[in-house]
C-alpha positions as CSV (number, residue, x, y, z in Angstrom):
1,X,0.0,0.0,0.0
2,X,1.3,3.4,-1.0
3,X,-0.5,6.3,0.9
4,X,-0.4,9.8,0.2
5,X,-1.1,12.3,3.6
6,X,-2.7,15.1,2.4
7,X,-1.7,18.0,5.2
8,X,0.5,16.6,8.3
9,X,-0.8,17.5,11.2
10,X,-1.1,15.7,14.4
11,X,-3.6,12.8,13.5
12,X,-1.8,13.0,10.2
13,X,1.7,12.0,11.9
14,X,0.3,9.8,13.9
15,X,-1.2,8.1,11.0
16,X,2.1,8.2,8.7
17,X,3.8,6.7,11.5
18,X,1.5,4.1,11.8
19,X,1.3,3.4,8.1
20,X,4.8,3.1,7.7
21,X,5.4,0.9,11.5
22,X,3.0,-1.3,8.7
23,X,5.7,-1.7,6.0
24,X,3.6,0.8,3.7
25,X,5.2,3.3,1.4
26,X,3.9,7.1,2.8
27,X,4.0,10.3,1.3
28,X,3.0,13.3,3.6
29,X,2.2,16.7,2.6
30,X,2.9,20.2,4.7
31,X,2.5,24.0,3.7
32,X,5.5,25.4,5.0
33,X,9.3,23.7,4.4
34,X,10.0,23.8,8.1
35,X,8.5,21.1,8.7
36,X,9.6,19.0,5.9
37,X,12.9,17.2,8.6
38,X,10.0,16.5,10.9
39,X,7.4,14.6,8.9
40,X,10.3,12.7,7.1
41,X,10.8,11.6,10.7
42,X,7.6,9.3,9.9
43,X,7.1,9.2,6.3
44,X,9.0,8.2,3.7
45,X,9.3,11.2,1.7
46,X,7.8,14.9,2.5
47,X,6.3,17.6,0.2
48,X,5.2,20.9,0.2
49,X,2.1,20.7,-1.3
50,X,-1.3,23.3,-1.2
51,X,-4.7,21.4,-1.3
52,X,-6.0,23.6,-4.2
53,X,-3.1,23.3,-6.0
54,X,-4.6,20.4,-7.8
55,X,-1.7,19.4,-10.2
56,X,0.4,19.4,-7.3
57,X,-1.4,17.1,-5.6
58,X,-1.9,14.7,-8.7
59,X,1.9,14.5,-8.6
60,X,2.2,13.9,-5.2
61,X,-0.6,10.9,-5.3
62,X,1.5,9.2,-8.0
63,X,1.4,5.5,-7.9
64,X,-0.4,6.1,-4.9
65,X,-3.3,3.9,-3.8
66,X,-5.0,6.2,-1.6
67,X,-5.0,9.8,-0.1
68,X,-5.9,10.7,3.4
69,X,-6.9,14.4,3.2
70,X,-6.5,15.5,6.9
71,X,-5.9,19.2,6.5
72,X,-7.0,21.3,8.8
73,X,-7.9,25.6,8.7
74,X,-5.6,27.4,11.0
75,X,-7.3,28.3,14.6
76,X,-5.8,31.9,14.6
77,X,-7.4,32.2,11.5
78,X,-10.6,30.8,12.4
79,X,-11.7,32.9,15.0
80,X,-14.6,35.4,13.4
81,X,-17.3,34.2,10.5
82,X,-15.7,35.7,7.6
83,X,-12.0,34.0,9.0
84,X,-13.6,30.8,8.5
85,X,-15.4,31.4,5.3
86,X,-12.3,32.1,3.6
87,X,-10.4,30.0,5.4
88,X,-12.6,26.2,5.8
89,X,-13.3,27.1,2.1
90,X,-9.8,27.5,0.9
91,X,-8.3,24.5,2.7
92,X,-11.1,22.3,3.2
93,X,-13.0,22.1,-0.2
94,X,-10.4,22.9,-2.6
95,X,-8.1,20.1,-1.1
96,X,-11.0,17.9,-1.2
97,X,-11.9,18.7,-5.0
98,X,-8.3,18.5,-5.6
99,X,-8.1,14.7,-4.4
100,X,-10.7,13.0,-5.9
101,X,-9.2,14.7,-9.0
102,X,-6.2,12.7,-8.2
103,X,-7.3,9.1,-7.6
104,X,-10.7,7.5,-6.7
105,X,-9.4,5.8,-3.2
106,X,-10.2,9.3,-0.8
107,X,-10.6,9.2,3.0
108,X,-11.2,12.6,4.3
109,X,-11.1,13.4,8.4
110,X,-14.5,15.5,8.4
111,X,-15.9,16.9,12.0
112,X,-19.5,16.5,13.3
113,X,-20.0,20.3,12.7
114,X,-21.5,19.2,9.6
115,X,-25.1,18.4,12.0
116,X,-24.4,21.8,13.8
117,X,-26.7,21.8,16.8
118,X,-28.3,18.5,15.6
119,X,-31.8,19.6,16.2
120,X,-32.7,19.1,12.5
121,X,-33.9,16.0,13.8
122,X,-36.2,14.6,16.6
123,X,-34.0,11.6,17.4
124,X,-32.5,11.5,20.9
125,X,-29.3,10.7,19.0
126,X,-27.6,11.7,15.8
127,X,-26.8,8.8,13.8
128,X,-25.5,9.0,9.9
129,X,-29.5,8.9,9.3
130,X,-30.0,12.8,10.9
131,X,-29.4,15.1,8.0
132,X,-26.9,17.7,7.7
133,X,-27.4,21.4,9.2
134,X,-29.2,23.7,6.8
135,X,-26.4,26.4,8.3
136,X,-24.6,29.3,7.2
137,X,-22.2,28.8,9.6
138,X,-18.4,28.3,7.2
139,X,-17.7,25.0,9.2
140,X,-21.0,23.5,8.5
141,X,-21.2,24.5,5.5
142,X,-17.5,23.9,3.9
143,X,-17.5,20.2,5.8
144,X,-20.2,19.3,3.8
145,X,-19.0,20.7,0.7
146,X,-16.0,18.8,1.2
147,X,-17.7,15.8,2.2
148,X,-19.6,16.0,-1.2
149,X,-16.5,16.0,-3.0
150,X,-15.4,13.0,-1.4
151,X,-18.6,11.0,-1.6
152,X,-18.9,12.0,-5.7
153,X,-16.5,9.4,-5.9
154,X,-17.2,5.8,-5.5
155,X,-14.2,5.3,-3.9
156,X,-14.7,8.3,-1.2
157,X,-15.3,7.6,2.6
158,X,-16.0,10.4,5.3
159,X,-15.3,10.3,8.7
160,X,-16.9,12.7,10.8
161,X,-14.5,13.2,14.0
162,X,-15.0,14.9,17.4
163,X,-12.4,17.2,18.9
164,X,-9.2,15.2,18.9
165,X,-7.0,15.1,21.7
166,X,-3.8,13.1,23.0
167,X,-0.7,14.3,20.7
168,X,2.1,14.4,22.2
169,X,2.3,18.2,20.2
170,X,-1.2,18.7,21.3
171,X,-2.3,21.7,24.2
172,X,-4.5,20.1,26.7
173,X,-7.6,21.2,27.6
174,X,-7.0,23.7,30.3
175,X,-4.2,25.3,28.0
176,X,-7.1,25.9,25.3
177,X,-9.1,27.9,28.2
178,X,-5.5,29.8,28.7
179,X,-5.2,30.9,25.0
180,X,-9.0,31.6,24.6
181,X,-8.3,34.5,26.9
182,X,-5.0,35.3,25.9
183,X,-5.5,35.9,21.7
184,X,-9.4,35.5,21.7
185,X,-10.3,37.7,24.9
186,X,-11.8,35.4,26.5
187,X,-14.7,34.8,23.8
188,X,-15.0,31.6,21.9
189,X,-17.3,31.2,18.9
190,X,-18.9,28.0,20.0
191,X,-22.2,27.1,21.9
192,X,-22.4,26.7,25.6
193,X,-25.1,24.3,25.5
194,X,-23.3,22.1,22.5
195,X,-21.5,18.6,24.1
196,X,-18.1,18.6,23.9
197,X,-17.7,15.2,21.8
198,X,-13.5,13.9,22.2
199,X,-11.4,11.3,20.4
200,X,-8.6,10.6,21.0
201,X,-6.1,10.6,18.7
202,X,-5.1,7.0,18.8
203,X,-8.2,5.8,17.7
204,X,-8.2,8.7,14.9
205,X,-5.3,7.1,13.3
206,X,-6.8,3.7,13.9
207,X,-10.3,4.1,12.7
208,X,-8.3,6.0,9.7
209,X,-6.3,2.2,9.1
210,X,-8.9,0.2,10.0
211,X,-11.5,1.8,7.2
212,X,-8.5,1.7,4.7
213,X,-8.1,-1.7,5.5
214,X,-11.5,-2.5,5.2
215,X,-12.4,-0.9,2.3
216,X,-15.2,1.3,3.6
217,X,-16.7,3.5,2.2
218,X,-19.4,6.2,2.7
219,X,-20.0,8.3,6.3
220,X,-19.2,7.3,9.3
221,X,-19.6,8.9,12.6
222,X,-16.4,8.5,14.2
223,X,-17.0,9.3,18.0
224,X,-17.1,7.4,21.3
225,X,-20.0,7.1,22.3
226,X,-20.5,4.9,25.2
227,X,-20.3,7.5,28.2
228,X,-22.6,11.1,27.4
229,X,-20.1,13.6,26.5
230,X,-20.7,16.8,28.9
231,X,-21.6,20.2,27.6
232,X,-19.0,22.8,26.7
233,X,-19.8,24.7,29.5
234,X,-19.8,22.0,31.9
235,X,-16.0,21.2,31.2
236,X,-14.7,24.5,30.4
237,X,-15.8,26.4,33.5
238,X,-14.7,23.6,35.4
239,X,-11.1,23.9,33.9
240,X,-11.1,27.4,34.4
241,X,-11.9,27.3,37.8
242,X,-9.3,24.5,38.8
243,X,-6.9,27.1,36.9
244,X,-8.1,29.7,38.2
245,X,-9.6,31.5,35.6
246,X,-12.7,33.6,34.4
247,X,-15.0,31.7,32.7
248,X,-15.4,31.7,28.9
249,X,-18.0,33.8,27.1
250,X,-19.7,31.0,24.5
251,X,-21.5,33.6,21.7
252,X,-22.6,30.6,20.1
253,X,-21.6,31.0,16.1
254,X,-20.5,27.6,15.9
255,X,-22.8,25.3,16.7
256,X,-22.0,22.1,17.7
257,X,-24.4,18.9,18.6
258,X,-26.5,19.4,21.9
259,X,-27.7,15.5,21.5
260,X,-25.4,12.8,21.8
261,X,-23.4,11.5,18.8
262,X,-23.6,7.6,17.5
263,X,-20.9,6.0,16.0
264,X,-23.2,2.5,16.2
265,X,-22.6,2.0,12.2
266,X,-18.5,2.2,12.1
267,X,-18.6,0.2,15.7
268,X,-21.3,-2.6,13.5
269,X,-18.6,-2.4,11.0
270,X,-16.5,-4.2,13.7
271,X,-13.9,-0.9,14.8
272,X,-13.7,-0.7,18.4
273,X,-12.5,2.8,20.6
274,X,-9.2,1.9,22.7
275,X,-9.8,5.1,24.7
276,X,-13.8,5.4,25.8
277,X,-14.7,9.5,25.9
278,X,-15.4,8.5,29.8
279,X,-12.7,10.0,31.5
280,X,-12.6,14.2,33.0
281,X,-10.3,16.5,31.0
């Protein structure tokens, strides 16, 4: 198996490194050359490579058999509504478009922001059944543009991830509440009331492996879902009061599901969560 990373981040790394532990051949993709020694570190051979540039990509995916597009939009430059309409738009979409352009075989890392709140439907849960947000909210919207890119081909699978945490490179939880009120002023464009869904990013990589290996295909909520996640609210202003700081103001721009998430069809499609989402950040 030869597998092209599209955009190296953390669940990307840990994914090349997993790939290649494997004996497959991996190509990973950055945007900036300083970080070319470090992926190299984990794949076989690194490139500096924009999404949208789509002949770029094609020659990147080059005998490949499949592409992993786990880009990701910059947080700084995520913060307001028109941030993320340029910015979910540029990286998401157009490296999405730019993919299946390349070869059939696509997995994209999608979010759950593509139900928004989730109360579209009347089901206590959302399951790959509950339709998408009707939202004009960037990262509802450019998900699921993305995710139709993806699914056009008959080779395309989404996965539709919760917050990931557990990188070694990653901030915890309480060092997000730190940074929301150091360069966002203590404002944070999501809802109070939405729950706060986690993966880790060990079963990110492996759900990523385990669909390539199975050849799956389609969506798939990719969340566990055994213990209720808690509200944003509920976690943060505990954090910030073990820390000792003010609470967060939620305005509530991006909406995230207030009803639990299922991931019953990838779990019936025999993938198991090696770290349950029952533990207190």
């Amino acid at each position: 198996m030869k597998l092209l990373v599209l955009g190296c981040g953390n669940a990307g790394l840990e994914v090349a490194s997993r790939a290649k532990a494997r004996g497959w051949e991996v190509v990973a993709t950055t945007t900036r050359d300083s970080r070319i020694a470090e992926i190299e570190q984990v794949a076989d051979k690194g490139l500096v490579v924009r999404g949208a540039d789509v002949e770029a990509v094609k020659a990147a995916a080059q005998g490949c058999d499949a592409i992993l597009v786990s880009v990701s939009p910059p947080i700084m430059q995520s913060r307001t509504v028109e941030e993320r309409e340029q910015s979910y738009r540029d990286v998401l979409v157009a490296s999405c478009q730019s993919s299946v352009q390349a070869l059939p075989r696509v997995v994209f890392m999608s979010s759950i922001s593509v139900y928004a709140d989730g109360l579209q439907s009347s089901s206590d849960v959302i399951d790959e059944q509950t339709p998408r947000a009707n939202s004009e909210e960037p990262s509802t919207v450019y998900y699921s543009l993305a995710e139709d890119a993806v699914l056009s081909s008959p080779g395309g699978t989404v996965l539709r991830l919760a917050d990931i945490y557990g990188h070694p490179r990653d901030i915890d939880f309480t060092a997000r509440v730190k940074l929301a009120h150091e360069h966002m002023g203590g404002s944070v464009s999501f809802a109070a009331d939405g729950r706060l869904h986690r993966i880790h990013v060990e079963d990110v990589a492996d759900a990523l492996l385990y669909v390539l290996d199975n050849n799956l295909t389609g969506a798939y909520n990719c969340v566990p879902d055994i213990a209720p996640s808690p509200t944003n609210k509920e976690t943060f202003d505990r954090l910030a009061d073990a820390a000792g700081l003010g609470h967060l103001e939620f305005r509530g721009e991006l909406k995230t599901p207030m009803k639990q998430v299922s991931s019953k069809k990838l779990r019936d499609a025999g993938f198991v969560f090696k770290h349950p989402d029952d533990v207190i950040v």
